[in-house]
N, C-alpha and C positions, 0 to 999 in steps of 0.2 A: 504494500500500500504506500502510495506517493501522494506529498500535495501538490494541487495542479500548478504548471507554470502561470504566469499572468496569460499567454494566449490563452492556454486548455481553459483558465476561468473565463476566459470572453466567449468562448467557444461553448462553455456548461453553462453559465447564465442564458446564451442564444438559446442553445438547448431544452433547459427547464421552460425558458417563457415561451415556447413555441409548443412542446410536448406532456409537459409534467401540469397541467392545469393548473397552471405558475399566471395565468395574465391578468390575474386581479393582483399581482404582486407588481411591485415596482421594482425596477432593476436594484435599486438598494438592496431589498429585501431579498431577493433572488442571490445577493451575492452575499447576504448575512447568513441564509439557509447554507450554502456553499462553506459557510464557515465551519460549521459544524458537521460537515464528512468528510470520508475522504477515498482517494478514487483507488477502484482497482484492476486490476489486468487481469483476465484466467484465460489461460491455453483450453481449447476443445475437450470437453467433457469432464472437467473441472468443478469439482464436489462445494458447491456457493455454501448450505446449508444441509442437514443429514436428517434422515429419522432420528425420534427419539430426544433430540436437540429441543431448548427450549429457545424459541427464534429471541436473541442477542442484538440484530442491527436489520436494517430494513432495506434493501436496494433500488434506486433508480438504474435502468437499464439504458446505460448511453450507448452502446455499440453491441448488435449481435442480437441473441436472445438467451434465453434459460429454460433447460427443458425440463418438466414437472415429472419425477418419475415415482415408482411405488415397488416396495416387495424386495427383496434382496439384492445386496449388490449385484451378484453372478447372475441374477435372473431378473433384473427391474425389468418393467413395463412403462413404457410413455404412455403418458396420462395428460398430457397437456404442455402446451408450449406461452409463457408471457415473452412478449417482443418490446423491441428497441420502444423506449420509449412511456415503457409501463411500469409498475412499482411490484418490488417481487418479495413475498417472506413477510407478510405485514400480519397475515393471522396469527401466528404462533407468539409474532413480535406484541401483537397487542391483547391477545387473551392469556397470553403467558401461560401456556398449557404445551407440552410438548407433540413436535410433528410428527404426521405420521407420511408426511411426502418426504422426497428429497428434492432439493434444487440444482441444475447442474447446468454448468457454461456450456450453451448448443454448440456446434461443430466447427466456426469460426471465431477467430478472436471477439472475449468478451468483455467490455469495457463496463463497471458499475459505477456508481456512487452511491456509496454503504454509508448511513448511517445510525449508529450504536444507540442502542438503549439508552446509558446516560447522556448520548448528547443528546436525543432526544428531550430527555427530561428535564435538559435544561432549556432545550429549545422552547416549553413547552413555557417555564416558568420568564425565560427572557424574551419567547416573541410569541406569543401567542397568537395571535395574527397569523403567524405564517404556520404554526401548527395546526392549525385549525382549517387552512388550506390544505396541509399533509395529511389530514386526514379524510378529506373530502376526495382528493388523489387516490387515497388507498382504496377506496371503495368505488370507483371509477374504476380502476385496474381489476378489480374482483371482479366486478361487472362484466368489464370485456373478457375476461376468462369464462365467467357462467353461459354467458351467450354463445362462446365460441364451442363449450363442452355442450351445449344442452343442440346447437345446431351439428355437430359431428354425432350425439345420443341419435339424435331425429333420422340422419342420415343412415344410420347402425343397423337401427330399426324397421326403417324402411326396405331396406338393402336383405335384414335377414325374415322380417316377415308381409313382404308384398308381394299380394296376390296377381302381380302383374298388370294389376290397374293404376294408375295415375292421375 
């Protein structure tokens, strides 16, 4: 884990207020949140978060994606994919109950922006404003996940019990 150069921050604040439900935030703001993470690199299929784990930090996905897997390492199952752009690891993060997924860097360089529990907490007590944003974000990203599993279930079901009509 590295802090960004001053470009990578011009480039993460563009990022957040375009992607991260960041545009009721003002660039300040944007680069105060930025204060409090910090960025990370993972080579392809790169273990983000584990079963078992009681989610510790919460990730913004700047580059690549994270693939949702289930069930043993030698024999996981993909279960779902959060993409560039979406917030990843926030249930475990915020009901402080441990995972029963795993999270892992998809197939291409994975660039994050992880931020920790207590920063969080601090986030929480010194800018409330913008946490309260983060957590509006994390439930947008659930969202696009439910929609994305619930249209691949439809598709599942269709595929295994259609009686050839449409």
């Amino acid at each position: 884990m590295v802090a960004p150069t001053p470009d990578e921050r011009a480039k993460l604040v563009d990022f957040l207020r375009k992607h991260c439900h960041c545009e009721t935030l003002t660039p300040r703001e944007v680069e105060s949140l930025i204060e409090y993470t910090e960025l990370m690199d993972l080579g392809p299929g790169q273990v983000i978060a584990d079963i078992g784990e009681i989610g510790e930090a919460i990730y913004f996905i700047i580059q690549g994606e994270a693939v949702i897997t289930h069930g043993p390492e030698h024999d996981e199952v993909e279960v779902g994919r959060m993409l560039e752009g979406e917030l990843i690891g926030s249930v475990s993060f915020f009901d402080r109950e441990t995972r029963n997924i795993r999270l892992r860097a998809g197939r291409k360089r994975t660039r994050l922006l992880k931020l920790s529990y207590p920063m969080y907490m601090r986030l929480r007590v010194e800018n409330p404003f913008i946490a309260v944003n983060l957590l509006e974000y994390a439930i947008i990203s659930l969202e696009h996940l439910i929609r994305r599993l619930s249209k691949d279930m439809t598709d599942l079901n269709l595929y295994l019990f259609s009686t050839g009509k449409r």
